[in-house]
MILOTOR-344835 format. One record per atom (N, C-alpha, C, O): atom name; residue in one letter; residue number from 0; x, y, z. Coordinates in pm, whole numbers, plus 32768, in hexadecimal, padded with zeros to 4 digits. Example, Ala and Ser with C-alpha at 12.3 -4.5 7.8 and 13.67 -1.06 7.14 Angstrom:
<r><at>N</at><aa>A</aa><i>0</i><x>8527</x><y>7DC7</y><z>830C</z></r>
<r><at>CA</at><aa>A</aa><i>0</i><x>84CE</x><y>7E3E</y><z>830C</z></r>
<r><at>C</at><aa>A</aa><i>0</i><x>8528</x><y>7EB6</y><z>830C</z></r>
<r><at>O</at><aa>A</aa><i>0</i><x>8590</x><y>7EB4</y><z>834E</z></r>
<r><at>N</at><aa>S</aa><i>1</i><x>8505</x><y>7F1F</y><z>82C4</z></r>
<r><at>CA</at><aa>S</aa><i>1</i><x>8557</x><y>7F96</y><z>82CA</z></r>
<r><at>C</at><aa>S</aa><i>1</i><x>850A</x><y>8003</y><z>8313</z></r>
<r><at>O</at><aa>S</aa><i>1</i><x>853D</x><y>8072</y><z>8324</z></r>
//
This chain:
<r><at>N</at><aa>X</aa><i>0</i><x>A852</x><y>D538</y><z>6664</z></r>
<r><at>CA</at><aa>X</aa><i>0</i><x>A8BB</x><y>D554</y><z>6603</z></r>
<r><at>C</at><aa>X</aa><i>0</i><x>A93A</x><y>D585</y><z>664A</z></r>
<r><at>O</at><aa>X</aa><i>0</i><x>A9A7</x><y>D551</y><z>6636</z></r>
<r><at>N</at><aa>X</aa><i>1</i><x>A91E</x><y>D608</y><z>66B3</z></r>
<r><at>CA</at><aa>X</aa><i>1</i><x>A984</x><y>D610</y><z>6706</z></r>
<r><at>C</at><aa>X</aa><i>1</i><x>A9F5</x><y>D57C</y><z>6737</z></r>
<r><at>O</at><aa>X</aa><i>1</i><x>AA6D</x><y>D567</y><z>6727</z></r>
<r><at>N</at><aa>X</aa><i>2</i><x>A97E</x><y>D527</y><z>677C</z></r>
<r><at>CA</at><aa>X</aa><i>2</i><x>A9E0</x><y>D4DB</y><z>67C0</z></r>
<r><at>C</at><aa>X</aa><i>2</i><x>AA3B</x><y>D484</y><z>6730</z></r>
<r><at>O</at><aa>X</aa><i>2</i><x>AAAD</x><y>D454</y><z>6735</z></r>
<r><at>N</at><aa>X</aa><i>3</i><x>AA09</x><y>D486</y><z>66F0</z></r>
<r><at>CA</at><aa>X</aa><i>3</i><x>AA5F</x><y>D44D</y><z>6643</z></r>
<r><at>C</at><aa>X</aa><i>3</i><x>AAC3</x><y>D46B</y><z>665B</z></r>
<r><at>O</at><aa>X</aa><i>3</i><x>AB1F</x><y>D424</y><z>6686</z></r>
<r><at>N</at><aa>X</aa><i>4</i><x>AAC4</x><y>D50E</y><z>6637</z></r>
<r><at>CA</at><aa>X</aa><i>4</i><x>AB35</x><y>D552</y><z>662F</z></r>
<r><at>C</at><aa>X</aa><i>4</i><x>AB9C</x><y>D54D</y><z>66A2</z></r>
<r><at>O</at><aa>X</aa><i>4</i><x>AC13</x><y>D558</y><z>6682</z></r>
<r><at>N</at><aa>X</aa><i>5</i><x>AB7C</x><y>D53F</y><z>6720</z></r>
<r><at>CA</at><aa>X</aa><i>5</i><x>ABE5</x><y>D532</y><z>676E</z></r>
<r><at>C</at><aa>X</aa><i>5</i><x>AC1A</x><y>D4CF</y><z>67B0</z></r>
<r><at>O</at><aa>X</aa><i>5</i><x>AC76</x><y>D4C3</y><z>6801</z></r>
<r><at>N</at><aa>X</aa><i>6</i><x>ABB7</x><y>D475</y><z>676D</z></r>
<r><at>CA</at><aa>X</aa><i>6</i><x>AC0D</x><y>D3E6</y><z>6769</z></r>
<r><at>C</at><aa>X</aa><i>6</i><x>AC79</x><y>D3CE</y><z>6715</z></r>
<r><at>O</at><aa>X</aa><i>6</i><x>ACE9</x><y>D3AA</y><z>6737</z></r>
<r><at>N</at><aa>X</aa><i>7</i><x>AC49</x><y>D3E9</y><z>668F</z></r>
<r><at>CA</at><aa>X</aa><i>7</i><x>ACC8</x><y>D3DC</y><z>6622</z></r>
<r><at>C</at><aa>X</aa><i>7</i><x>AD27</x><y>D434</y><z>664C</z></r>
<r><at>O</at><aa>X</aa><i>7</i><x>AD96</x><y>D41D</y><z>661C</z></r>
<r><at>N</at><aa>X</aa><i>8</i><x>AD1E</x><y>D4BE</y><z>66B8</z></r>
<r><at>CA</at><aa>X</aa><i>8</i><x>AD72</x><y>D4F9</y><z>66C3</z></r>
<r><at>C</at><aa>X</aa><i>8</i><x>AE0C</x><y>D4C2</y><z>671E</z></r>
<r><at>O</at><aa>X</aa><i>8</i><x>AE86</x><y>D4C1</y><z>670B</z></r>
<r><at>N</at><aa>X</aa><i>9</i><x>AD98</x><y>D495</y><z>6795</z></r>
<r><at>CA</at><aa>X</aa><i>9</i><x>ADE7</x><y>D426</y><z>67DA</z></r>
<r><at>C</at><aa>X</aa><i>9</i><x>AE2A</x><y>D3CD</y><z>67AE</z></r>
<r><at>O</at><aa>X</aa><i>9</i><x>AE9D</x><y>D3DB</y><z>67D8</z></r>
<r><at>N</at><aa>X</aa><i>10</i><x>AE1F</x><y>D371</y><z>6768</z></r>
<r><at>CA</at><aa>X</aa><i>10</i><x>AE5A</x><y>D313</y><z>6710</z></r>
<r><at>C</at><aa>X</aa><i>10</i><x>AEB5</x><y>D33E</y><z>66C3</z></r>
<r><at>O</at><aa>X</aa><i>10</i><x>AF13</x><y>D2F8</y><z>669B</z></r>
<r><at>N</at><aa>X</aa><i>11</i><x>AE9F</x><y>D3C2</y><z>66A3</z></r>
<r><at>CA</at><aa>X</aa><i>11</i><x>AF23</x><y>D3DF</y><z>665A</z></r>
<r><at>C</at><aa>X</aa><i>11</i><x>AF86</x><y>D40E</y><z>669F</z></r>
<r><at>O</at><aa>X</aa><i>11</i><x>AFFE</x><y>D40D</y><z>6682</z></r>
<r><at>N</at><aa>X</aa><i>12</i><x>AF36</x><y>D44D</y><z>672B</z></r>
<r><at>CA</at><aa>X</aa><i>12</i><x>AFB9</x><y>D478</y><z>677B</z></r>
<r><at>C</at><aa>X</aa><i>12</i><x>B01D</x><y>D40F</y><z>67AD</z></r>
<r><at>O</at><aa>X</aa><i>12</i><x>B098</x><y>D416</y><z>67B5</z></r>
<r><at>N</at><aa>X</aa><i>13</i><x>AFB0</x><y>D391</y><z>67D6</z></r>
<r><at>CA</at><aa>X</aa><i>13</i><x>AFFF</x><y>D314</y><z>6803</z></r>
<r><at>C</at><aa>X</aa><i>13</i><x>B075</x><y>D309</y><z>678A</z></r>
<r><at>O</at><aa>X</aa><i>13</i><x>B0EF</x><y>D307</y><z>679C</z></r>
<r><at>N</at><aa>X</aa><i>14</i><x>B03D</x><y>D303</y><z>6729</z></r>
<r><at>CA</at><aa>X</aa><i>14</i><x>B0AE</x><y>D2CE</y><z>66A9</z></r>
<r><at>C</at><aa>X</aa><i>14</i><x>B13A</x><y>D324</y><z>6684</z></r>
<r><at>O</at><aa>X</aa><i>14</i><x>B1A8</x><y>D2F9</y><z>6660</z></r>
<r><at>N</at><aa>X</aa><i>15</i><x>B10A</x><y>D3B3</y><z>669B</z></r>
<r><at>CA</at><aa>X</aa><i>15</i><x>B177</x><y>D413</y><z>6683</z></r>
<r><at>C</at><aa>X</aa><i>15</i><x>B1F3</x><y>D3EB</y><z>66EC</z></r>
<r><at>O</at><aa>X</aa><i>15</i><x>B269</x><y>D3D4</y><z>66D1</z></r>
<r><at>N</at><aa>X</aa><i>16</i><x>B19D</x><y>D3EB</y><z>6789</z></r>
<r><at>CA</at><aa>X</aa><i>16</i><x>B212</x><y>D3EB</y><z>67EC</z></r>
<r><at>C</at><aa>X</aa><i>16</i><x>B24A</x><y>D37D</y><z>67EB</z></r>
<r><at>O</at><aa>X</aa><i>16</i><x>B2C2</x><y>D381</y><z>6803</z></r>
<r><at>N</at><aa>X</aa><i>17</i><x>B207</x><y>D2EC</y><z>67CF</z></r>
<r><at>CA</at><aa>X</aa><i>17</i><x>B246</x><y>D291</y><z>67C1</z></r>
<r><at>C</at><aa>X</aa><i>17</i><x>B2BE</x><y>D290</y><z>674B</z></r>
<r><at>O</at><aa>X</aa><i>17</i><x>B332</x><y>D286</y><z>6774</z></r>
<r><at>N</at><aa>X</aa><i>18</i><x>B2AC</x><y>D299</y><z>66D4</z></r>
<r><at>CA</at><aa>X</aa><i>18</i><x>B31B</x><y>D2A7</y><z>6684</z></r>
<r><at>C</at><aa>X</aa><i>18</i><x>B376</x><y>D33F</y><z>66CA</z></r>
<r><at>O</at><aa>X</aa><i>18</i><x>B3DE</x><y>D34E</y><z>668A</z></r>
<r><at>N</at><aa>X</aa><i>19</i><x>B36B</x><y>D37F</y><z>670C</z></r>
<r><at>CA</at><aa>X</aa><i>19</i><x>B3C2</x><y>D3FC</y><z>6747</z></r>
<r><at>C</at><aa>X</aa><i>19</i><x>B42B</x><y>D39E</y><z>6795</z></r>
<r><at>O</at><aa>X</aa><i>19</i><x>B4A3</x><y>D397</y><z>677D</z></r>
<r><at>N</at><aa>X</aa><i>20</i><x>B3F1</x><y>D363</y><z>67E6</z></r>
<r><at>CA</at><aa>X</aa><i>20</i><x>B428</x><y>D316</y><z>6860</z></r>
<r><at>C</at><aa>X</aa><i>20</i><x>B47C</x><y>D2A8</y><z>6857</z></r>
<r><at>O</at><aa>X</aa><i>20</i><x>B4C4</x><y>D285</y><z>68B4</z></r>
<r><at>N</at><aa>X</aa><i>21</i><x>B472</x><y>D244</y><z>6797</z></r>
<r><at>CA</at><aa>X</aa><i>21</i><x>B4CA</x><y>D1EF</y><z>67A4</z></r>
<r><at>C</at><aa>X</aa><i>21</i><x>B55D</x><y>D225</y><z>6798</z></r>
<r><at>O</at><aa>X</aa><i>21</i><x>B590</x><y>D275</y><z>674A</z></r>
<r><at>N</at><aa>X</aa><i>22</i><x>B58E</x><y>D1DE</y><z>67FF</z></r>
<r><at>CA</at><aa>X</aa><i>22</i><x>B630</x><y>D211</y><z>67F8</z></r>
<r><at>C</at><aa>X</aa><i>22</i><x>B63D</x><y>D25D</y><z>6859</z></r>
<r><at>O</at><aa>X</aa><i>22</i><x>B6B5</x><y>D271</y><z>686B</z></r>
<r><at>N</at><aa>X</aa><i>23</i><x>B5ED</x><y>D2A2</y><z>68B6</z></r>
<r><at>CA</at><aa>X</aa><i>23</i><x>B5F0</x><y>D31A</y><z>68F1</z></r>
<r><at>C</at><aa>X</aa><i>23</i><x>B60C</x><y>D2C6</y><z>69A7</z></r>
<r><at>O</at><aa>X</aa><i>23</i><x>B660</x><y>D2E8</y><z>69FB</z></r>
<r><at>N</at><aa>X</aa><i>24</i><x>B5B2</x><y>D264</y><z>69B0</z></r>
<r><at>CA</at><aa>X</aa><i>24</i><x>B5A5</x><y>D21C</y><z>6A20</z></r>
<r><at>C</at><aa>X</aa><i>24</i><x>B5C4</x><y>D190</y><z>6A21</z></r>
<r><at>O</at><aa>X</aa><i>24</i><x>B5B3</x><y>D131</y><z>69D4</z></r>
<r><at>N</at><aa>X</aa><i>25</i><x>B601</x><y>D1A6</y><z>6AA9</z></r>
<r><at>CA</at><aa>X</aa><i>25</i><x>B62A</x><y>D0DB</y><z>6AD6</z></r>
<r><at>C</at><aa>X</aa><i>25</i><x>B6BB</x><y>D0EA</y><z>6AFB</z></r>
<r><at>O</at><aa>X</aa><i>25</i><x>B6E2</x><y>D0C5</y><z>6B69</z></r>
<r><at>N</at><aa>X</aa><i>26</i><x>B70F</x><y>D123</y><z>6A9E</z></r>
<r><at>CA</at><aa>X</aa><i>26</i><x>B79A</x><y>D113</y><z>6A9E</z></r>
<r><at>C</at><aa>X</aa><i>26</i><x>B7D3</x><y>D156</y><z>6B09</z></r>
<r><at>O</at><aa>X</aa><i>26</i><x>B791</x><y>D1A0</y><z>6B52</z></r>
<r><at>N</at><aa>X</aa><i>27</i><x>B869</x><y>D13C</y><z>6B1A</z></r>
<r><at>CA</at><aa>X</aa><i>27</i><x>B8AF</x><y>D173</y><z>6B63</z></r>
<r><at>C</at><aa>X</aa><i>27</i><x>B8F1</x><y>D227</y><z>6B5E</z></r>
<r><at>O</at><aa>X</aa><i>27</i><x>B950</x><y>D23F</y><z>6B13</z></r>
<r><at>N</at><aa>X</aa><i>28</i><x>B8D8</x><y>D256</y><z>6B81</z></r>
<r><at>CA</at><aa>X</aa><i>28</i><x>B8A3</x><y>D30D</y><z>6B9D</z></r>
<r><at>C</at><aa>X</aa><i>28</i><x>B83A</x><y>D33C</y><z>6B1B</z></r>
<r><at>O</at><aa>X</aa><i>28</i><x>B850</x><y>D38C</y><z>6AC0</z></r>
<r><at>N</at><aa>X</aa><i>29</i><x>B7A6</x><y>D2D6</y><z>6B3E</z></r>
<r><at>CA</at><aa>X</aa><i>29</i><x>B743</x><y>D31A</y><z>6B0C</z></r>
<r><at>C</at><aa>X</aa><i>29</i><x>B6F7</x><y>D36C</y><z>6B4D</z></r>
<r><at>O</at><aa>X</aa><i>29</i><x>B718</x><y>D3A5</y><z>6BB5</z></r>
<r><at>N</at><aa>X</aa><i>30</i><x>B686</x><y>D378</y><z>6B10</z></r>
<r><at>CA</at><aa>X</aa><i>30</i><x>B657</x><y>D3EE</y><z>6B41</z></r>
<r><at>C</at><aa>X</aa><i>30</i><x>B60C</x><y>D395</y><z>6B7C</z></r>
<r><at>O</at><aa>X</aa><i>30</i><x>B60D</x><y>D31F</y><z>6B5B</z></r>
<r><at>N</at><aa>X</aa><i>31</i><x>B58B</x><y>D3ED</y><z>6C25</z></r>
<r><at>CA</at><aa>X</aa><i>31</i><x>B581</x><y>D3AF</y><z>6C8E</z></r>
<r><at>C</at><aa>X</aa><i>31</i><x>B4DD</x><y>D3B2</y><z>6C5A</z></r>
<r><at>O</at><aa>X</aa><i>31</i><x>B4AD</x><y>D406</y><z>6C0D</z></r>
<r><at>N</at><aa>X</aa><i>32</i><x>B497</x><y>D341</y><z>6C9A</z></r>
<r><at>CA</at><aa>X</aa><i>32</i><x>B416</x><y>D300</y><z>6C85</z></r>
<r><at>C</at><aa>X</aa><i>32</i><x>B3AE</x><y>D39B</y><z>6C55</z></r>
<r><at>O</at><aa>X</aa><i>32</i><x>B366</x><y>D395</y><z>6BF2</z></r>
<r><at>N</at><aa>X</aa><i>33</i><x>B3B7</x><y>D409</y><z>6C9E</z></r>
<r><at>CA</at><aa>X</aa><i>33</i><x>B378</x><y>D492</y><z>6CA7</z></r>
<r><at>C</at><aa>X</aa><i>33</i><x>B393</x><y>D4C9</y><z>6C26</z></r>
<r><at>O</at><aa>X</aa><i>33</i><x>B341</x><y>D509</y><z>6BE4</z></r>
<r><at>N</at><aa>X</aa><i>34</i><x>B3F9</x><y>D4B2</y><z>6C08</z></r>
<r><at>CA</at><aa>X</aa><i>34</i><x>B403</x><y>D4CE</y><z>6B3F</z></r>
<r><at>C</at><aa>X</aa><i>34</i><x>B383</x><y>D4CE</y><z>6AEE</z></r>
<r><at>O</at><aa>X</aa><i>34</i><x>B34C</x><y>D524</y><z>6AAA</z></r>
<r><at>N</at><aa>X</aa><i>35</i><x>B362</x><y>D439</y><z>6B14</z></r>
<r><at>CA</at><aa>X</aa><i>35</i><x>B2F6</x><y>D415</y><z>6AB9</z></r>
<r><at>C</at><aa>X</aa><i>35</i><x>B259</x><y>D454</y><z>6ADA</z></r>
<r><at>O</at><aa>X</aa><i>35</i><x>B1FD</x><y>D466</y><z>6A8A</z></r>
<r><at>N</at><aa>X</aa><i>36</i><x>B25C</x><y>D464</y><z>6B35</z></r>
<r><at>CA</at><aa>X</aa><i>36</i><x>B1AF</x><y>D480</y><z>6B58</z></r>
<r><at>C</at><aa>X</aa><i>36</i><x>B1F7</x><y>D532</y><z>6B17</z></r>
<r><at>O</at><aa>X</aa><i>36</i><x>B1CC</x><y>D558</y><z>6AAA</z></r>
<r><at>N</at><aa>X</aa><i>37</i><x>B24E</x><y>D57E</y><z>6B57</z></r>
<r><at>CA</at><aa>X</aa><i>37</i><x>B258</x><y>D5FF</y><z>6AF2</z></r>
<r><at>C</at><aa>X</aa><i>37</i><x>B264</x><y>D625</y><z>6A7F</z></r>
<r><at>O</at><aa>X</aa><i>37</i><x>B244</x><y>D690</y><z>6A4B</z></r>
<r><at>N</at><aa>X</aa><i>38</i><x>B2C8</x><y>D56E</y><z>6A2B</z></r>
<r><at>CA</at><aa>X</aa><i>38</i><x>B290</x><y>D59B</y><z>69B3</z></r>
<r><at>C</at><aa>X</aa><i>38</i><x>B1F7</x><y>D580</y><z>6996</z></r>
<r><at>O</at><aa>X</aa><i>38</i><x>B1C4</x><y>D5DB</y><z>6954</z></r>
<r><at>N</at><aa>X</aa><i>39</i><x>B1BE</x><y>D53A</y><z>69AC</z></r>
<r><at>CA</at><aa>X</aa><i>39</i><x>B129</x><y>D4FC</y><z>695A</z></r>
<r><at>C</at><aa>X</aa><i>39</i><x>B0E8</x><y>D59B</y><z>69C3</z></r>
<r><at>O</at><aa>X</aa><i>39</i><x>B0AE</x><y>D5E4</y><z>6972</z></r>
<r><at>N</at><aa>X</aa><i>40</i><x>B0E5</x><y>D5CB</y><z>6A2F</z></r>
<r><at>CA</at><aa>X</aa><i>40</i><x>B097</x><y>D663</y><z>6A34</z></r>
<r><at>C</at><aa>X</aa><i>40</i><x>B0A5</x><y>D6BC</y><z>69D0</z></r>
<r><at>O</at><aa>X</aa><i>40</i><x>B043</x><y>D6F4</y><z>69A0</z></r>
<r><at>N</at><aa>X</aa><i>41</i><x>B128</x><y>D6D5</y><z>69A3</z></r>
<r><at>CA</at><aa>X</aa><i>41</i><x>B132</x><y>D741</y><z>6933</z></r>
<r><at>C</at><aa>X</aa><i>41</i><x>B110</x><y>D722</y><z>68B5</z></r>
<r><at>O</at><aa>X</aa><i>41</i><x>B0F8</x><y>D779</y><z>6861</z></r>
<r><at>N</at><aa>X</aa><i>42</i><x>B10B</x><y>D6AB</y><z>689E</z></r>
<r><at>CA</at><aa>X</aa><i>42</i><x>B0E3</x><y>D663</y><z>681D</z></r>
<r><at>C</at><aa>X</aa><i>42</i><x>B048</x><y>D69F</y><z>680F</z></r>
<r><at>O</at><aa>X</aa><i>42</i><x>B01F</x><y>D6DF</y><z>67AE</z></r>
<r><at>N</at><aa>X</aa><i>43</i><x>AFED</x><y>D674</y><z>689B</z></r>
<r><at>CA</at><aa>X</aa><i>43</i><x>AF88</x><y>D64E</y><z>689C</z></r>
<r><at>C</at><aa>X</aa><i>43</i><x>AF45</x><y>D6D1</y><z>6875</z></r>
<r><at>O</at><aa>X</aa><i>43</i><x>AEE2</x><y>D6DD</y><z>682D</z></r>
<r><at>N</at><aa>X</aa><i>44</i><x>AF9E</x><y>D74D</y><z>68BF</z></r>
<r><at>CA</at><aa>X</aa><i>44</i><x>AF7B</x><y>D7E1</y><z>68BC</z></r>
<r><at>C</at><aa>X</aa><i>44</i><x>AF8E</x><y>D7E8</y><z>6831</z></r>
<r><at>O</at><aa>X</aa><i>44</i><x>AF29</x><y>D800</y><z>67F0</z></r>
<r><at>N</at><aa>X</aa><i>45</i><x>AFDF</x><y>D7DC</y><z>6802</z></r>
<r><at>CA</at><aa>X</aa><i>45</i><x>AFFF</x><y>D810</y><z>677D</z></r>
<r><at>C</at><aa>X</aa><i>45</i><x>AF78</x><y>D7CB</y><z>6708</z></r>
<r><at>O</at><aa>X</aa><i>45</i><x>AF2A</x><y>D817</y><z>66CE</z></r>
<r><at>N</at><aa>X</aa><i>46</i><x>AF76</x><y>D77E</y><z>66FF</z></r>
<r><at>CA</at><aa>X</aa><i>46</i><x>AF25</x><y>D739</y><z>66B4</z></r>
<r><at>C</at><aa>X</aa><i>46</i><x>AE81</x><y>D771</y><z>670E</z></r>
<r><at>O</at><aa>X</aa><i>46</i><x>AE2E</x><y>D7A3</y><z>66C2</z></r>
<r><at>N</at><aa>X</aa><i>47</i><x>AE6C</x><y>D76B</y><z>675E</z></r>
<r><at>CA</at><aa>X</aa><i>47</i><x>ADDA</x><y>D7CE</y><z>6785</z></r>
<r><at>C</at><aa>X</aa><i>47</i><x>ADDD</x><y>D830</y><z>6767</z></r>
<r><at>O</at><aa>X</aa><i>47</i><x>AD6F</x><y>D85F</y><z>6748</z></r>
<r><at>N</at><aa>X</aa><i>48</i><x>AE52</x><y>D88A</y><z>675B</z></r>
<r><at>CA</at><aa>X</aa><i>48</i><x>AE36</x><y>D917</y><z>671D</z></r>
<r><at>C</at><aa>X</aa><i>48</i><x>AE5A</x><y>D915</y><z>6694</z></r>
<r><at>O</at><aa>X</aa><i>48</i><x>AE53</x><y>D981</y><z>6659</z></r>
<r><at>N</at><aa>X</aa><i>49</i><x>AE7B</x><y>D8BD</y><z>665C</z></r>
<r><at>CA</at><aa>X</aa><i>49</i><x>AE75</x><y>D8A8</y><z>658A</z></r>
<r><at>C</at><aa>X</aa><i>49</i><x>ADE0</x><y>D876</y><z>659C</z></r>
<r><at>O</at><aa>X</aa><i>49</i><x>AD9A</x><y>D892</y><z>653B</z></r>
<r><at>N</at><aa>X</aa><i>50</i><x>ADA5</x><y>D839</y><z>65F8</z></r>
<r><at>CA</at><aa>X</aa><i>50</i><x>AD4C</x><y>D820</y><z>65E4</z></r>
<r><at>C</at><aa>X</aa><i>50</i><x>ACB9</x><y>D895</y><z>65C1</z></r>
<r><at>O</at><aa>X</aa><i>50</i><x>AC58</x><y>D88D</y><z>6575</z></r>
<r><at>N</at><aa>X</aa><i>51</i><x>ACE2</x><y>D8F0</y><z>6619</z></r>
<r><at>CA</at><aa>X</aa><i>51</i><x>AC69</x><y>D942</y><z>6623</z></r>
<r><at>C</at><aa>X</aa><i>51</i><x>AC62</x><y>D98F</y><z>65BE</z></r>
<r><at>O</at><aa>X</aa><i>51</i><x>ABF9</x><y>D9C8</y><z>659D</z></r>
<r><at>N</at><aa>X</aa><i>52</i><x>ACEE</x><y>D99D</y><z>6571</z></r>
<r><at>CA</at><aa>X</aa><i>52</i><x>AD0D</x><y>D9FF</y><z>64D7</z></r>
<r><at>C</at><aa>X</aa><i>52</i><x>ACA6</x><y>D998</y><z>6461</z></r>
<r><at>O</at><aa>X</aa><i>52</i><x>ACA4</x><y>D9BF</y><z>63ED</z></r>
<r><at>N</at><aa>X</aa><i>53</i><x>AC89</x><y>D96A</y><z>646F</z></r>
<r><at>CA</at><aa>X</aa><i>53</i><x>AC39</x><y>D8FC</y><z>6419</z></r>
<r><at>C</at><aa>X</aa><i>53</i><x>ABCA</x><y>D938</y><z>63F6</z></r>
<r><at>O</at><aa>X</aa><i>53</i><x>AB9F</x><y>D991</y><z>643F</z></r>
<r><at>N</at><aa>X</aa><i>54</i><x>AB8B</x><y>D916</y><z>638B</z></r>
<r><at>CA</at><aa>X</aa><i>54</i><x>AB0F</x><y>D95F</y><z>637B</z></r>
<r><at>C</at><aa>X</aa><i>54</i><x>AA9A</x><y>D902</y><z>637A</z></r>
<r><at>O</at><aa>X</aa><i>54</i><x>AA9E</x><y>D893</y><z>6344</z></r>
<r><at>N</at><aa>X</aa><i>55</i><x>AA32</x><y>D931</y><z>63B6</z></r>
<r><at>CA</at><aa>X</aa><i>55</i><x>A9CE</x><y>D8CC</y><z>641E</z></r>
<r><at>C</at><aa>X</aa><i>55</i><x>A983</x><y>D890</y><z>639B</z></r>
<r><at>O</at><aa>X</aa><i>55</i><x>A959</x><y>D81D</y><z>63A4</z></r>
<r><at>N</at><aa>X</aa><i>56</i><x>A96F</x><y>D8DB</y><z>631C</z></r>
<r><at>CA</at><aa>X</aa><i>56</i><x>A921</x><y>D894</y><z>629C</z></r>
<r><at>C</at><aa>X</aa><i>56</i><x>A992</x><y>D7F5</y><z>6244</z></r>
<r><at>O</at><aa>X</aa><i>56</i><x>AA06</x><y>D7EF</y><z>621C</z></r>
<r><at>N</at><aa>X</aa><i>57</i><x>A92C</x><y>D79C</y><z>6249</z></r>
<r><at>CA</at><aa>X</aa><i>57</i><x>A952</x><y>D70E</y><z>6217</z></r>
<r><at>C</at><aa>X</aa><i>57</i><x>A9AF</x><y>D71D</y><z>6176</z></r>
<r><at>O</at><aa>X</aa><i>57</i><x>A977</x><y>D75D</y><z>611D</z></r>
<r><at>N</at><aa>X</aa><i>58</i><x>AA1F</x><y>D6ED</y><z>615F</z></r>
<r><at>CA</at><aa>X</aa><i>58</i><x>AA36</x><y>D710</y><z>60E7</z></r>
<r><at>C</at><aa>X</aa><i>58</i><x>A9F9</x><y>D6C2</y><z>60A6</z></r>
<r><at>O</at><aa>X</aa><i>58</i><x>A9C3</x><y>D659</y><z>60C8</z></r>
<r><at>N</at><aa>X</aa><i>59</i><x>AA01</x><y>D705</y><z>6024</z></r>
<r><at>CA</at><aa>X</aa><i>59</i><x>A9C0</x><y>D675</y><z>5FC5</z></r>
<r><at>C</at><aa>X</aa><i>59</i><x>AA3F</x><y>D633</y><z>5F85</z></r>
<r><at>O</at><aa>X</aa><i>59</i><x>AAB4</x><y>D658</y><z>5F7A</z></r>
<r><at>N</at><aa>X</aa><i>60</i><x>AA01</x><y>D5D0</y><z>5F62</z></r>
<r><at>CA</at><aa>X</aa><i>60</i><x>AA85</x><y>D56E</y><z>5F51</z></r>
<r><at>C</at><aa>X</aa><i>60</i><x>AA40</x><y>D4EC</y><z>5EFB</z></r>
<r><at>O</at><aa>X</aa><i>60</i><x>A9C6</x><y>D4F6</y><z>5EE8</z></r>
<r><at>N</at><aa>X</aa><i>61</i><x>AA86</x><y>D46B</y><z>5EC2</z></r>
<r><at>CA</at><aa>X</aa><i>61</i><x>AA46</x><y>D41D</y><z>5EAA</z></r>
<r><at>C</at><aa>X</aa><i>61</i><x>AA5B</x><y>D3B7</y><z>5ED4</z></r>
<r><at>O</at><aa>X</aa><i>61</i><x>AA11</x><y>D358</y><z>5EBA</z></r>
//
């Protein structure tokens, strides 16, 4: 179940930094390749620690 969860976590981090990043890189005085791996780290941090505020019981749902 763990690895569930931090897959979807991943995936969302991919998705966050990617939409962060359009516009941000490529152009002329953008920001430099190292941008990106720092944003998707803080992303990744951030979203692992919303993660752990979670409460470990399944909701119910339908």
């Amino acid at each position: 179940m763990a690895e569930q969860i931090d897959r979807a976590l991943f995936d969302k981090a991919i998705e966050v930094t990617a939409a962060a990043l359009r516009g941000a890189m490529g152009g002329q005085g953008s920001q430099p390749p190292s941008y990106a791996a720092d944003l998707f780290r803080e992303v990744w941090r951030a979203l692992k620690e919303a993660s752990a505020d979670l409460s470990d019981r399944p909701r119910a749902g339908f």
